[in-house]
Backbone as CSV, one residue per row, in Angstrom:
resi,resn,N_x,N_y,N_z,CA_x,CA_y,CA_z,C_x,C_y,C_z
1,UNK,-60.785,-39.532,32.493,-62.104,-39.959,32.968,-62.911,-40.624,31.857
2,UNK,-62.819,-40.138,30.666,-63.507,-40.724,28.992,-62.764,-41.796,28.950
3,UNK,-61.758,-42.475,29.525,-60.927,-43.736,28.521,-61.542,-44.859,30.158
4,UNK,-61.549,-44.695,31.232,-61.874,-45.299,31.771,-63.692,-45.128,32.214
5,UNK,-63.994,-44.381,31.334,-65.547,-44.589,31.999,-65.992,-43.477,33.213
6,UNK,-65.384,-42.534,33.915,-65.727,-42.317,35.130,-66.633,-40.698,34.984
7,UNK,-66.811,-40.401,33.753,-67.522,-39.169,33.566,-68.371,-38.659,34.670
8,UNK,-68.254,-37.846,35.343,-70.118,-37.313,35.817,-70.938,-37.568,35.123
9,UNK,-72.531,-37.482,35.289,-73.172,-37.673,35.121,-73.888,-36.521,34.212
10,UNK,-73.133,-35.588,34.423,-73.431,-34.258,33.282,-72.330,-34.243,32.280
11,UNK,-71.333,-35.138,31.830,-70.621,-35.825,31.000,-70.637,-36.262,30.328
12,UNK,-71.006,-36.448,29.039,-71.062,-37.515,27.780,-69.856,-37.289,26.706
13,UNK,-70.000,-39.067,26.289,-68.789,-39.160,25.014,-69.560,-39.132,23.592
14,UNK,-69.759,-38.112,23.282,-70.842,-38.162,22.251,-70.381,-38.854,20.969
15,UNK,-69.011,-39.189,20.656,-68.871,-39.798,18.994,-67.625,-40.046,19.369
16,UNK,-66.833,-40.736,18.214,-65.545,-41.573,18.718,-65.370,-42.671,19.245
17,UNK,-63.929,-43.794,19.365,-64.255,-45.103,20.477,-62.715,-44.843,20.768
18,UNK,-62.672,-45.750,21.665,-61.273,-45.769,23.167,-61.059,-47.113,22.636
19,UNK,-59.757,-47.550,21.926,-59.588,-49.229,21.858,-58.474,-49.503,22.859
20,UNK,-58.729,-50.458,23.427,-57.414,-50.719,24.348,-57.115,-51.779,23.906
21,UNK,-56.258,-53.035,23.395,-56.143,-53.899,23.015,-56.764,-54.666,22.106
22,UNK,-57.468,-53.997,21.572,-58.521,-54.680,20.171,-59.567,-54.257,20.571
23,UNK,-59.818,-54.129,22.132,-61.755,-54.258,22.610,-62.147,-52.439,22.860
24,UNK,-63.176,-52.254,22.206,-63.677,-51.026,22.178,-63.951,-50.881,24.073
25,UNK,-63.692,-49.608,24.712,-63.886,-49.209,25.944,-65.355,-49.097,25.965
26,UNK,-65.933,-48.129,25.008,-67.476,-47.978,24.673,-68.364,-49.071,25.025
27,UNK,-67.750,-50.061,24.355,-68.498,-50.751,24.022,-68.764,-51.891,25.466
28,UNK,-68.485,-51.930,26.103,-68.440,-52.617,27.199,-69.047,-52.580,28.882
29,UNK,-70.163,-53.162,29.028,-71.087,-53.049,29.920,-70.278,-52.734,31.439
30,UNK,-71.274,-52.190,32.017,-70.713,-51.272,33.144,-70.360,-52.572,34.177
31,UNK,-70.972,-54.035,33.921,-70.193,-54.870,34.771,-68.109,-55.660,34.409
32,UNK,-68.535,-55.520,32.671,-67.433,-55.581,32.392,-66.039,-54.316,32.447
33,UNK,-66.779,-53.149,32.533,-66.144,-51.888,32.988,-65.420,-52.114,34.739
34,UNK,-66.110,-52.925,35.385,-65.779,-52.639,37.055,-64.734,-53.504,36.858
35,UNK,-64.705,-54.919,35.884,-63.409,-55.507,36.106,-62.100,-54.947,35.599
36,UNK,-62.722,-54.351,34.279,-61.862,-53.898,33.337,-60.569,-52.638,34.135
37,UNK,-61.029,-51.618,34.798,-60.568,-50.645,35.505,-59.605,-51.479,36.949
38,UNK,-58.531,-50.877,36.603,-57.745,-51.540,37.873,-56.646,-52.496,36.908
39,UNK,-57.577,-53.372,36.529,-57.041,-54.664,35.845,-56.321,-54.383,34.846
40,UNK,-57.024,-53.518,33.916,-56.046,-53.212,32.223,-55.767,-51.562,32.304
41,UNK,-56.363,-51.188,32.900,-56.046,-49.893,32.712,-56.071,-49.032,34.013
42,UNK,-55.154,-48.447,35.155,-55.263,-47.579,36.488,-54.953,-46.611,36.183
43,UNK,-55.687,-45.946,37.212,-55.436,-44.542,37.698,-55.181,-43.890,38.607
44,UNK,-53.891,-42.986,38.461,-53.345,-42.244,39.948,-54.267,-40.715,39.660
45,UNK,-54.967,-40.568,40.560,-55.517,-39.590,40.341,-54.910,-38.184,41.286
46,UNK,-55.456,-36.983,40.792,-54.509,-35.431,40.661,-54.374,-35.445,42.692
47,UNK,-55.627,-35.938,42.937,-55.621,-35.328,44.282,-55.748,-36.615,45.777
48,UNK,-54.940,-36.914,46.297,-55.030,-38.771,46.545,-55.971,-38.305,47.870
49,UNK,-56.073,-37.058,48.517,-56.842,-37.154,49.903,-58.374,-36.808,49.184
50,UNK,-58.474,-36.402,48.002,-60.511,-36.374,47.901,-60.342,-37.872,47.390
51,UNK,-59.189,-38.234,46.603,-59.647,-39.986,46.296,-59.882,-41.040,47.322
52,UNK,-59.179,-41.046,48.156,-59.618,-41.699,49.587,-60.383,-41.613,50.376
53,UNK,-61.397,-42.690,50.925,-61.927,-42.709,51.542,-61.305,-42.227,53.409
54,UNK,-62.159,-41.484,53.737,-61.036,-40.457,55.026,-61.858,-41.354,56.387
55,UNK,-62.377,-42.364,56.276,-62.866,-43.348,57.108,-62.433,-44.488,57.425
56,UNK,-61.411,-44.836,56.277,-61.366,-46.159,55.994,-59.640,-46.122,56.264
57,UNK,-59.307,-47.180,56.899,-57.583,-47.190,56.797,-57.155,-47.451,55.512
58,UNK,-56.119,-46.928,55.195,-55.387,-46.954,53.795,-55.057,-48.300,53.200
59,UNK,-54.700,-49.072,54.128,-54.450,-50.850,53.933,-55.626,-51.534,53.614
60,UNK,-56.802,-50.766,54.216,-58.291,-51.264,54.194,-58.944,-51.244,52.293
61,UNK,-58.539,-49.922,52.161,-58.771,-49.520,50.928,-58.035,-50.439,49.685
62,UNK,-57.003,-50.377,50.018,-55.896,-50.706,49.103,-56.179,-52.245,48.709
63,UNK,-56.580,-53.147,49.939,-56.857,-54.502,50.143,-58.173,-54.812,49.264
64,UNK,-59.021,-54.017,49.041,-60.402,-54.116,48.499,-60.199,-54.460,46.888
65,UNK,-59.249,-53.503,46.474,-59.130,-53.489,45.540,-58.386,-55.216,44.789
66,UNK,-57.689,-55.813,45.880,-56.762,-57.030,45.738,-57.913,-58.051,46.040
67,UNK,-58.998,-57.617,46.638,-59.894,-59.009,47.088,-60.887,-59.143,45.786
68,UNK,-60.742,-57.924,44.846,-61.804,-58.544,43.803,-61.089,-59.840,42.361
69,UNK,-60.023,-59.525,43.246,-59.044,-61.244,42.123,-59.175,-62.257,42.836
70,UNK,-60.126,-62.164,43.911,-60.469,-63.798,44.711,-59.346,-64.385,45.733
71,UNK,-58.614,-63.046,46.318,-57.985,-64.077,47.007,-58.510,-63.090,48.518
72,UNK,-57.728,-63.910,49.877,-58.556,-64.080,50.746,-57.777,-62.457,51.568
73,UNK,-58.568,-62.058,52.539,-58.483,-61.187,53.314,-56.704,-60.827,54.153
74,UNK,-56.424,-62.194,54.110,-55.314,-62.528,54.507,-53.897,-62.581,54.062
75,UNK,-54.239,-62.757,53.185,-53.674,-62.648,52.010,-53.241,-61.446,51.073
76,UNK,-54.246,-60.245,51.134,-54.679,-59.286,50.597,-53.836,-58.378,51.245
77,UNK,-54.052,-58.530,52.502,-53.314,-57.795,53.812,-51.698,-57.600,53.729
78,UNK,-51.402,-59.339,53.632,-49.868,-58.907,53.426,-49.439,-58.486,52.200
79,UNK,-50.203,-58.775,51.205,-49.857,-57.720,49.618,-49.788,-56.353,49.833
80,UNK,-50.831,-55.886,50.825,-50.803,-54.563,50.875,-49.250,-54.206,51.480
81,UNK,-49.127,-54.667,52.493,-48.020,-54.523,53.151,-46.500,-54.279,52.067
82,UNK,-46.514,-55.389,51.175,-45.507,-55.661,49.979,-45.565,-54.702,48.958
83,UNK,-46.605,-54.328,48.812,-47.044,-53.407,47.841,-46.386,-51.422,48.571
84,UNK,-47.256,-51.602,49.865,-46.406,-50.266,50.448,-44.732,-50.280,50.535
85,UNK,-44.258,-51.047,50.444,-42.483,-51.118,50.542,-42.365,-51.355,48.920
86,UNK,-43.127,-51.726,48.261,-42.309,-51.213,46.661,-42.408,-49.878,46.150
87,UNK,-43.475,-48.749,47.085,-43.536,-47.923,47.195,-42.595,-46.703,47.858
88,UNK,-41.954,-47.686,48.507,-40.784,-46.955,49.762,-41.665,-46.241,50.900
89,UNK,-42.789,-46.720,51.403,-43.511,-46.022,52.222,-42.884,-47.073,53.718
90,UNK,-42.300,-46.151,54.666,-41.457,-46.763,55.680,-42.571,-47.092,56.735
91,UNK,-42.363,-48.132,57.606,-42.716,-48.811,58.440,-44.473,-48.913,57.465
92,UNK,-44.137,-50.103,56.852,-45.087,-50.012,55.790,-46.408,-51.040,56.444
93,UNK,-45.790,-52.168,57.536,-47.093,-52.499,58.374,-48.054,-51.675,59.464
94,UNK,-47.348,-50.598,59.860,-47.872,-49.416,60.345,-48.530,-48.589,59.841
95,UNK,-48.099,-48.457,58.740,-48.558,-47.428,57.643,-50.033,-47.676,57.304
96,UNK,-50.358,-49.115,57.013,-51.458,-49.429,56.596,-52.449,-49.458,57.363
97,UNK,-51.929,-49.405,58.697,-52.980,-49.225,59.582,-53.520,-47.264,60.095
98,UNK,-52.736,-46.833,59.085,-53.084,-45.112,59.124,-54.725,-44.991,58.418
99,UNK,-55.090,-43.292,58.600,-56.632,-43.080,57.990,-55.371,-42.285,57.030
100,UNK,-55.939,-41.590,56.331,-55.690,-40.864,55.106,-55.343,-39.500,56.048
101,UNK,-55.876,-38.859,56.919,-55.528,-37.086,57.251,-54.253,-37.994,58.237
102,UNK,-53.908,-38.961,58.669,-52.735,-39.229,59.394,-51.426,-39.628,58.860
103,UNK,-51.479,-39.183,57.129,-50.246,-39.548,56.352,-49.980,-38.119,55.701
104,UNK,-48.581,-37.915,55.483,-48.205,-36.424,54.394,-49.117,-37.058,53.064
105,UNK,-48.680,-35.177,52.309,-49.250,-35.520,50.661,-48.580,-36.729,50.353
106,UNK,-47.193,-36.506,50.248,-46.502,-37.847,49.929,-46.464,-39.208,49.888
107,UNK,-46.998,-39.552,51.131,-47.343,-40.722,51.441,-48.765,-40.953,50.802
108,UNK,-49.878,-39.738,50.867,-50.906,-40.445,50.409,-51.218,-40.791,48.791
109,UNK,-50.010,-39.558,48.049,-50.062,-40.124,46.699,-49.253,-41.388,46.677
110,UNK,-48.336,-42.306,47.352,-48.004,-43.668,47.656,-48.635,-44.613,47.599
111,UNK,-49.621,-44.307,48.606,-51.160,-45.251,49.011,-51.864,-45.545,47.819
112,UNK,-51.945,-43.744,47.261,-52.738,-44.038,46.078,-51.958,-44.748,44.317
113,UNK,-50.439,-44.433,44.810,-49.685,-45.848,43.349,-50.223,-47.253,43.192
114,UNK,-49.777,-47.686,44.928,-49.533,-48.624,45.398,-51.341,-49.100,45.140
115,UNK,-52.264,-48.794,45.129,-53.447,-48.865,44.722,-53.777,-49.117,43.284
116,UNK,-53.182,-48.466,42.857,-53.526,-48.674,40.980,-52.250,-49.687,41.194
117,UNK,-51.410,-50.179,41.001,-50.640,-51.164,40.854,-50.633,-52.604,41.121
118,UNK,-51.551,-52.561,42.366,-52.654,-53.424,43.151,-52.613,-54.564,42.253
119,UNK,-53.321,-54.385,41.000,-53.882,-55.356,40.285,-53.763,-55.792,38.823
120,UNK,-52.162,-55.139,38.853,-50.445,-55.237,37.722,-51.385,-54.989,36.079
121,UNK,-52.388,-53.587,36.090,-52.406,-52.800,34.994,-51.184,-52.985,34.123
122,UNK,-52.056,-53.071,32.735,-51.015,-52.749,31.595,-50.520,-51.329,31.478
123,UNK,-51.728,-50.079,31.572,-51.372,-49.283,31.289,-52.003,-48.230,32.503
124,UNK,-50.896,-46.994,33.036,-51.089,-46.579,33.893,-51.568,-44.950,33.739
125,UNK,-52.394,-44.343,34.152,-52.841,-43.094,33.789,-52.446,-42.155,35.086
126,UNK,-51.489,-41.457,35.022,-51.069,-40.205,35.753,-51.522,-38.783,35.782
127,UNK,-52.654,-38.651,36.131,-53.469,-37.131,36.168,-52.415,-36.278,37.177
128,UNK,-51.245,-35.809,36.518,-50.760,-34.486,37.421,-50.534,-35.336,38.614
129,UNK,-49.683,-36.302,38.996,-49.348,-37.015,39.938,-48.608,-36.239,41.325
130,UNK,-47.639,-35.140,40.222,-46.430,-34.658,41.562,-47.254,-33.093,41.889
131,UNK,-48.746,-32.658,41.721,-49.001,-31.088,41.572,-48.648,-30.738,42.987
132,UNK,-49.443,-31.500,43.489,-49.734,-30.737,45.283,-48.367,-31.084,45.966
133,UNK,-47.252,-31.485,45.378,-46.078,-32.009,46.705,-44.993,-31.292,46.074
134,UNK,-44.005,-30.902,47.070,-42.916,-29.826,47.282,-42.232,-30.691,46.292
135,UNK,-41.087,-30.324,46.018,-40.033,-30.247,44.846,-39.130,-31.734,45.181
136,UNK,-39.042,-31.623,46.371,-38.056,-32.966,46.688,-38.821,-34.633,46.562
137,UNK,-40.545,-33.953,47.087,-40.990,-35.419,47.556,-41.854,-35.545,45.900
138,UNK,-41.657,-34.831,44.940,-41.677,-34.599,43.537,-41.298,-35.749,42.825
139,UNK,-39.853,-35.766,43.111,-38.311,-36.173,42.719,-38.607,-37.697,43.231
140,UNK,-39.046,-37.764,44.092,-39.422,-39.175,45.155,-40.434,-39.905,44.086
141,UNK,-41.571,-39.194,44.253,-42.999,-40.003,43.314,-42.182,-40.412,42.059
142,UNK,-41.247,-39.584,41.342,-41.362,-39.984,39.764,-40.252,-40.717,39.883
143,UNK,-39.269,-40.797,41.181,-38.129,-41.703,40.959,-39.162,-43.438,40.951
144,UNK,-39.790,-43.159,41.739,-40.977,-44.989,42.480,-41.821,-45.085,41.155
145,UNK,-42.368,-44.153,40.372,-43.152,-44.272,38.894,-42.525,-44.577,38.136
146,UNK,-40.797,-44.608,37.662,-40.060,-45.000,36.912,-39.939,-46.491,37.233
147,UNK,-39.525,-46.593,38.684,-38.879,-47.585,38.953,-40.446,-48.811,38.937
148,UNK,-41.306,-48.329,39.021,-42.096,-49.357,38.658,-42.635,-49.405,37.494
149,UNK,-42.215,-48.909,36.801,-42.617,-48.658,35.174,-41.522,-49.884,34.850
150,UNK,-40.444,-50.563,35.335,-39.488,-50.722,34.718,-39.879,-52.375,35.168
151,UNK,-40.192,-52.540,36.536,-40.176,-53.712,37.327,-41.741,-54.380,36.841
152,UNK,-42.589,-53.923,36.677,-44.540,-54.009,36.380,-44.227,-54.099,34.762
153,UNK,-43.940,-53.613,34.038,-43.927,-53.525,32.387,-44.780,-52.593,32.183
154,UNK,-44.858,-51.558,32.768,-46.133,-51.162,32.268,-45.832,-49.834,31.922
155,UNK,-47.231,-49.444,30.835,-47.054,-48.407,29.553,-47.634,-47.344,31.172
156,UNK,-46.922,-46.293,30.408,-47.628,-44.855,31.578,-47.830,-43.834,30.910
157,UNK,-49.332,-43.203,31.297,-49.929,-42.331,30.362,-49.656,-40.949,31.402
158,UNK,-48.538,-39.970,31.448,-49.023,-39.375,32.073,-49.135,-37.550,31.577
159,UNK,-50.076,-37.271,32.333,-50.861,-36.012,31.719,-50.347,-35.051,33.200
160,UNK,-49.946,-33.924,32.474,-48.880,-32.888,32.880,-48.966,-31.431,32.635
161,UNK,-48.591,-30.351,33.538,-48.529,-29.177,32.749,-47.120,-28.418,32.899
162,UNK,-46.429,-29.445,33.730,-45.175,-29.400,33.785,-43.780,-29.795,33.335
163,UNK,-43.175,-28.982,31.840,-42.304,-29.177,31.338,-40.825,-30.009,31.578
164,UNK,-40.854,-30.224,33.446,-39.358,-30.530,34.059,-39.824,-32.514,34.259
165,UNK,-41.374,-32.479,34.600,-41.615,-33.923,34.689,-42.237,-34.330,33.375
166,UNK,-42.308,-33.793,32.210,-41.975,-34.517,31.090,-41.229,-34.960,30.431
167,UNK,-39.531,-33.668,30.874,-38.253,-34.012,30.471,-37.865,-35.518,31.015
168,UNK,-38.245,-35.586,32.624,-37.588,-36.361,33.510,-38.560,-37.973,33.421
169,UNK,-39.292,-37.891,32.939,-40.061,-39.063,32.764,-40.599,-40.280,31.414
170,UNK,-40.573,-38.861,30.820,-41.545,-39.457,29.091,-40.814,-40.209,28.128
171,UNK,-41.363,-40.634,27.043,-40.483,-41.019,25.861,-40.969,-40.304,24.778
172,UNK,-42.427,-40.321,24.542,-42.710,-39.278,23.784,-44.141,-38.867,24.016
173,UNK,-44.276,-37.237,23.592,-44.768,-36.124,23.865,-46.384,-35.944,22.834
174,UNK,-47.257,-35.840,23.884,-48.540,-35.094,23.039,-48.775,-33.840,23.459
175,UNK,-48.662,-32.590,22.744,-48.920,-31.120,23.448,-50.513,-31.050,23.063
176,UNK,-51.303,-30.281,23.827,-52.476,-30.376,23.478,-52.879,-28.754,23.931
177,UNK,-53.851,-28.565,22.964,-54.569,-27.138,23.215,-55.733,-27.107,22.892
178,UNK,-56.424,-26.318,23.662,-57.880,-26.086,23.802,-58.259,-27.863,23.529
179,UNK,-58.409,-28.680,23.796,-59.172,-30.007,23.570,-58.271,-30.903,22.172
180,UNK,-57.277,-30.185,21.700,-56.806,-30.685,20.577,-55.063,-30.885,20.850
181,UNK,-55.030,-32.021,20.241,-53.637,-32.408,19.800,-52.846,-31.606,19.204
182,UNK,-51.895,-30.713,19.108,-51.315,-29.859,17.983,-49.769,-30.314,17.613
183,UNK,-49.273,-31.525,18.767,-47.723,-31.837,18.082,-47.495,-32.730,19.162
184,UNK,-46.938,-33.931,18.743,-46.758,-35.215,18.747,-45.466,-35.883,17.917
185,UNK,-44.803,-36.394,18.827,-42.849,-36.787,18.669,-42.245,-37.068,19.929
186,UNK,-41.572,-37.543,19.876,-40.107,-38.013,20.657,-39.932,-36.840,21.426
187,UNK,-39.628,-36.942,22.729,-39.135,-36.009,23.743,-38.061,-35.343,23.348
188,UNK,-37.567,-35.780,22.691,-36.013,-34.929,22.381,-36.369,-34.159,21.181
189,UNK,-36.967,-34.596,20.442,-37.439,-33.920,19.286,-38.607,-32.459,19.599
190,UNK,-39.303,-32.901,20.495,-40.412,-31.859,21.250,-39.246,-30.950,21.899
191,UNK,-38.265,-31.183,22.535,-37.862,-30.443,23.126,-36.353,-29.384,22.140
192,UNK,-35.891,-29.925,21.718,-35.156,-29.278,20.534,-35.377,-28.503,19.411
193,UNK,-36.471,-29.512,19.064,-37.253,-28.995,17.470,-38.689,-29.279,17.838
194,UNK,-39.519,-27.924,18.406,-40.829,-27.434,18.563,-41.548,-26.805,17.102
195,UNK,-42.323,-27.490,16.831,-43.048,-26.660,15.765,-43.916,-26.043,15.745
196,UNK,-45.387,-26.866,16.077,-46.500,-25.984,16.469,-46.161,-24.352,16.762
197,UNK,-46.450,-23.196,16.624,-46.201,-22.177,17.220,-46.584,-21.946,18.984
198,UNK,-47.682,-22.946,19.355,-48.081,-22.603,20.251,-47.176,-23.704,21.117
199,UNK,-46.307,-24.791,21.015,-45.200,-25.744,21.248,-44.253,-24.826,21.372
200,UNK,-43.824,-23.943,20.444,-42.933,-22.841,20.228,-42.807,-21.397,21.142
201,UNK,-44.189,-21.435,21.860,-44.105,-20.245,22.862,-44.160,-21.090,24.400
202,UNK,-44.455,-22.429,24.218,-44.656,-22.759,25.429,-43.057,-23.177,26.141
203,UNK,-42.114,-23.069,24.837,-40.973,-23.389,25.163,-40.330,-22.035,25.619
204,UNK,-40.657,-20.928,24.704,-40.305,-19.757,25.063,-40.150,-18.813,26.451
205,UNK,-41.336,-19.563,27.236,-41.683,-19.255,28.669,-41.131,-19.861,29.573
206,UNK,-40.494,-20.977,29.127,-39.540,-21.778,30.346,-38.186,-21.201,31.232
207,UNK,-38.471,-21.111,32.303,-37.417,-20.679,32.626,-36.145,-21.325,33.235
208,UNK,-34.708,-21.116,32.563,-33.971,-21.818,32.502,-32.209,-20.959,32.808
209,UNK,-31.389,-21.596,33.647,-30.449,-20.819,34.402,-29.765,-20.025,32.913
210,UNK,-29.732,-20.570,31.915,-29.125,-20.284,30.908,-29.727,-19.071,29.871
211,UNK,-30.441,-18.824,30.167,-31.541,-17.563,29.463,-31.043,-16.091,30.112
212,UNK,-30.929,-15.849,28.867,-30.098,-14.344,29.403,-30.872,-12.902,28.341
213,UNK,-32.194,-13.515,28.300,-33.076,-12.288,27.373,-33.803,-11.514,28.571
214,UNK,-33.610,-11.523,29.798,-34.675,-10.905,30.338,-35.810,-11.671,30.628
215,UNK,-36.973,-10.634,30.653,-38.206,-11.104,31.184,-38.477,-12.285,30.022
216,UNK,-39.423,-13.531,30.796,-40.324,-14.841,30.180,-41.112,-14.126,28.924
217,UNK,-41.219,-14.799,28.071,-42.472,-14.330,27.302,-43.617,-15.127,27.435
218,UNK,-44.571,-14.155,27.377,-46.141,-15.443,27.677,-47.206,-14.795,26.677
219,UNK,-47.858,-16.104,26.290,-48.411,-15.710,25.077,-50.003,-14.972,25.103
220,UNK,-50.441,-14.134,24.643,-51.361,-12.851,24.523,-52.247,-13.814,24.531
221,UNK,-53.670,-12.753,24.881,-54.906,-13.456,24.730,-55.166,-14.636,25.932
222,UNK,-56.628,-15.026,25.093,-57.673,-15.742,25.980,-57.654,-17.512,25.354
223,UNK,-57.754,-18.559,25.984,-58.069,-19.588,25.538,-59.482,-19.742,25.011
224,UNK,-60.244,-19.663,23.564,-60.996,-19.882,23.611,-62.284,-20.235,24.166
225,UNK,-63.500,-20.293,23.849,-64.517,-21.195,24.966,-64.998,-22.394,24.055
226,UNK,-65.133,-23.362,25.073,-64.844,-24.660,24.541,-66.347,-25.415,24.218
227,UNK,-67.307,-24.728,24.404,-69.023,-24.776,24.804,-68.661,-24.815,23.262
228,UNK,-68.626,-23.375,22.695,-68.496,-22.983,21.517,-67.613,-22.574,20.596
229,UNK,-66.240,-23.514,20.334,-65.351,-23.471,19.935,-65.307,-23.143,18.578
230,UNK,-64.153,-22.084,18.178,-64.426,-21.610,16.796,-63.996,-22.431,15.566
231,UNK,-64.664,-22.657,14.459,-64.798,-23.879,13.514,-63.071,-23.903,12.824
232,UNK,-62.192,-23.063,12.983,-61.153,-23.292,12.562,-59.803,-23.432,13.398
233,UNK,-58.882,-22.580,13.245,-57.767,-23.671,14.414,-57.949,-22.965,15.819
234,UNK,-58.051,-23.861,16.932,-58.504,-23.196,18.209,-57.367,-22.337,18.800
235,UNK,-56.351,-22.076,17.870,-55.331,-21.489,18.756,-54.675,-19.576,17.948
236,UNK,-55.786,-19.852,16.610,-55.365,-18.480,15.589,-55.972,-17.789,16.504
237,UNK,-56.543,-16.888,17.525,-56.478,-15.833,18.366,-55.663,-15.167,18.943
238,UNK,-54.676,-16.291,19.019,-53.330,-15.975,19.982,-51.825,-16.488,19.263
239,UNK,-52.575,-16.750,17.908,-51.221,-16.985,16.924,-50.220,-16.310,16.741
240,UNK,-49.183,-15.777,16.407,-48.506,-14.442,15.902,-47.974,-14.804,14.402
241,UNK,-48.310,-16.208,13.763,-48.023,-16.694,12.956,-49.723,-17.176,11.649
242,UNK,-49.975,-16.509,12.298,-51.605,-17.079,11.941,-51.687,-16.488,10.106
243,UNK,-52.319,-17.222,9.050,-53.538,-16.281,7.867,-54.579,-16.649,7.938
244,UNK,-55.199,-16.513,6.704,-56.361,-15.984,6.331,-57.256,-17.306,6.880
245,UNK,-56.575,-18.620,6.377,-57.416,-19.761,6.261,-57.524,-20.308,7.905
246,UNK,-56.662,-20.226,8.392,-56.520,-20.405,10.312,-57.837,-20.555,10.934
247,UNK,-58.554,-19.182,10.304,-59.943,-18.737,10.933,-61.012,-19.496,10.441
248,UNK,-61.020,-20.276,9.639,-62.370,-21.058,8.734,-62.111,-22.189,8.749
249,UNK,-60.615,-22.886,8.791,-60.302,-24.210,8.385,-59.597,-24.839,9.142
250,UNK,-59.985,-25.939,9.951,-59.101,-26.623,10.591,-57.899,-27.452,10.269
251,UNK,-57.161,-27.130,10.909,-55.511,-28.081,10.089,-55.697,-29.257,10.748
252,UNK,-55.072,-30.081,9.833,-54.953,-31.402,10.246,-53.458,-32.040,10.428
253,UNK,-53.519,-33.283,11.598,-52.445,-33.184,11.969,-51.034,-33.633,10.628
254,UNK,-49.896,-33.549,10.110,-49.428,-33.586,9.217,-47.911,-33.905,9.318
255,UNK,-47.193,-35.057,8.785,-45.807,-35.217,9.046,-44.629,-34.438,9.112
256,UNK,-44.019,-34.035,9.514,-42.850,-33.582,9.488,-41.328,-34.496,8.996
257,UNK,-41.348,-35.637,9.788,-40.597,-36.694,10.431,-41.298,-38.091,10.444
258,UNK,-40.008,-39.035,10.731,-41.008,-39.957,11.334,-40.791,-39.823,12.744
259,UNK,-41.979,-40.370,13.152,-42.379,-39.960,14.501,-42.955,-38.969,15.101
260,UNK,-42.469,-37.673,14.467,-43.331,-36.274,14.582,-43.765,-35.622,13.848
261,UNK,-45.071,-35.257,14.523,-46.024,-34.447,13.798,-46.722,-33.310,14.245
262,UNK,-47.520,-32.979,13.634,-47.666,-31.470,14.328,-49.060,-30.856,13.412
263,UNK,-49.755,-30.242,14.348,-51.012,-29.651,13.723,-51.110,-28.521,13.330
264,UNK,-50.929,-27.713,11.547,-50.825,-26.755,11.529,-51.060,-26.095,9.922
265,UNK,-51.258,-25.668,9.535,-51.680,-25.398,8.036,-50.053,-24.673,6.927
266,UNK,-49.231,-24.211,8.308,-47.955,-23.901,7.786,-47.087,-24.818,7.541
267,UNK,-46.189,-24.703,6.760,-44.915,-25.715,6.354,-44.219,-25.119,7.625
268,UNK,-43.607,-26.120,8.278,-42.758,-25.913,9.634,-41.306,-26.550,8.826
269,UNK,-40.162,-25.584,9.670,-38.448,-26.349,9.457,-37.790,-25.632,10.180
C-alpha cells in the first residue's frame, strides 16, 4: 500500500523514498500517481471480492481500467475478453458479462490478474494471491502468474506467508519480522542454508513427509508491539540464540555470501 500510494488516511510514510526506475514514488503528485499505478507498477490484491466493485460486471471493471490508455469502449471490450482467456477463465465472453458474487474465489482472483495486467505493468505486486482458494485452484493461480510472468516480462513482487508458494514461484527471498528485513538470498540458499535464527525456526516448523522428530516446533513468545517497538533487535524476546547487546543495539543487515545476507549481530556458518 506505501510503494503504490494507497495508505488510509490514518496512514503515513513518515521518512524514507520508494524509487521505481530513477523517479521517487514520494515524490509524485496524486495526478501523476493515478497514471503511474496500473501502468508501472499493479496490484493483485489479498481479497478480489472486497476489491471489486459487486455492482459492476467484471468486464465492466476490467475495461475501465484499459479506457484510461485512450482507446475506445470497443475496443476495450474485446481486450477484456483476450485478457480473460490468457487467464484461462472459460467461456471468457460470458464471463465478462458476470457481477463478482456470480463467479468462484478462483475466477474472481482471475478477474482480478487479468486487471492488473490490463495495462502490461513492469512490476507486479502479489498481496497473498492464493490465501482464500483450496489447494488445487492454488496450483491454477500460480501456474497463470508464472506463465504470465514469462509472456508480459514482468518483475513479481510477491508477499507470502506461505513457504510451498515461495518454493514454487520465487527467485529470491526477503524474510521479514516484526516490520524488518532479517535475511535476504537466493531461494535455494534461503531454503538450504537459513541463517537468521528466526529464518532458522521458521524452517523448523515446516511440515514435511520426510520429518521423523515428532511434534513441529514453534517458536515461544509474543511478536513484539510495533506502536512501540523495542530500540534493539525486534526478534531477541523470542531468540534462543540472543546476548547482551541484542537488547540495546540494532544489527545491521551484513554479508554472508554474495547474494545473501542476513540481519544479525552473530557470525552465522
Amino acid at each position: 500500500m506505501s510503494l503504490i500510494r494507497l495508505l488510509a488516511e490514518n496512514g503515513t510514510i513518515t521518512n524514507g523514498s520508494i524509487h521505481f526506475e530513477g523517479k521517487d514514488v514520494l515524490g509524485l503528485s496524486n495526478k501523476e500517481m493515478f497514471k503511474f499505478r496500473g501502468k508501472d507498477i499493479g496490484m493483485i490484491f489479498q481479497n478480489p471480492l472486497d476489491s471489486l466493485n459487486p455492482v459492476m460486471m467484471v468486464g465492466e471493471q476490467v475495461s475501465e481500467s484499459l479506457i484510461l490508455d485512450k482507446i475506445s469502449k470497443e475496443e476495450a471490450w474485446k481486450k477484456v475478453v483476450e485478457l480473460f482467456e490468457d487467464v484461462r477463465i472459460p467461456d471468457a465472453k460470458q464471463r465478462a458479462e458476470s457481477y463478482p458474487f456470480e463467479l468462484s474465489g478462483g475466477m474472481r482472483q482471475r478477474v482480478m490478474i487479468s486487471m492488473m495486467i490490463s495495462r502490461k505493468p513492469k512490476l507486479l505486486i502479489a498481496d497473498e494471491p492464493t490465501t482464500a482458494l483450496d489447494v488445487t485452484i492454488q496450483a491454477q493461480i500460480l501456474k497463470i502468474i508464472k506463465k504470465l510472468r514469462d509472456d508480459f516480462n514482468l518483475s513479481i513482487l510477491l508477499i507470502t506467508h506461505n513457504f510451498g508458494v515461495v518454493a514454487e514461484i520465487a527467485d529470491r527471498v526477503g524474510v521479514m519480522y516484526a516490520g524488518n528485513l532479517v535475511e535476504l538470498g537466493d531461494v535455494y540458499d534461503i531454503f538450504e542454508k537459513p541463517l537468521h535464527p528466526y529464518t532458522r525456526l521458521l524452517m523448523k516448523a515446516l511440515p514435511t513427509i520426510s520429518k521423523k522428530q515428532g511434534r513441529l516446533e514453534t517458536i515461544p513468545g509474543m511478536v513484539p508491539n510495533l506502536i512501540n517497538p523495542p530500540e534493539g533487535c525486534r526478534f531477541e524476546n523470542r531468540c534462543p540464540k540472543k546476548i547482551e547487546k541484542c537488547k540495546k543495539i540494532k544489527p545491521k543487515l551484513k554479508k554472508y555470501q554474495e547474494g545473501h545476507y542476513y540481519n544479525c549481530h552473530l557470525e552465522m556458518s
